[in-house]
N, C-alpha and C positions, 0 to 999 in steps of 0.2 A: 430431356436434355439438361444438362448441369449448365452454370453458369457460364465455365470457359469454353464449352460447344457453342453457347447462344452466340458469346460476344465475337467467337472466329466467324460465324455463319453471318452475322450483323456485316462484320467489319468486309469479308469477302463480295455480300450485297450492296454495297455502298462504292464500292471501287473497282473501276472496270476495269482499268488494269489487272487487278488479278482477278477476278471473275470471267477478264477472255484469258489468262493463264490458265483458269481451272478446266473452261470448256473445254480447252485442246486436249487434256487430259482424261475424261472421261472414256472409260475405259480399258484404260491403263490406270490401274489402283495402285500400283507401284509409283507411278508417275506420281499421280494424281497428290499421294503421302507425301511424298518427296518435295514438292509446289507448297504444300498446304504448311511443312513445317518451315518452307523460307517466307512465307507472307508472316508466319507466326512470330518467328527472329527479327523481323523488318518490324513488326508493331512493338514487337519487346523492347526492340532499340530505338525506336520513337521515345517512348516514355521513359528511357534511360535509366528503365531497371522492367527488371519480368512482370509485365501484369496481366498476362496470360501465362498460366499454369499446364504447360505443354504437356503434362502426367494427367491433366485433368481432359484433354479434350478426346470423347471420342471420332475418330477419323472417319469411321462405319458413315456413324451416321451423319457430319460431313458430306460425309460422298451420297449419301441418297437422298439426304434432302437439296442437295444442290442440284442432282442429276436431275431430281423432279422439277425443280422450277426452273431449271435450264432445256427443260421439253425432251429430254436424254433419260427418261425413266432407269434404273440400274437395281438390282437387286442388293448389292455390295458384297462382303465376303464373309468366310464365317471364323 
């Protein structure tokens, strides 16, 4: 995992708010991308410039290490 995968998987574990946005989504990988790049826009605009490099994070794997520690095991896609 690259830096900007860690720090979205960090930032999604720490904040339940979007951690129960992600669970509803599980599933739906569509959805699921869709969620992951507005939590990423909301931290970008916190710090009032990009500090998550949206080109750098993989979403895949996003989605299955989150499925895994949310008890929703997922294979992701290919």
């Amino acid at each position: 995992m690259n830096w900007d995968t860690k720090e979205v998987s960090l930032i999604v574990e720490s904040n339940q708010n979007y951690y129960t946005k992600l669970q509803e989504a599980i599933g739906n990988e569509l959805y699921f991308m869709v969620i992951l790049y507005v939590i990423i826009e909301n931290e970008n605009e916190k710090e009032g410039r990009p500090r998550i490099d949206m080109t750098e994070v993989n979403g895949n794997e996003v989605y299955v290490s989150f499925c895994e520690a949310a008890g929703n095991e997922q294979k992701g896609w290919k």
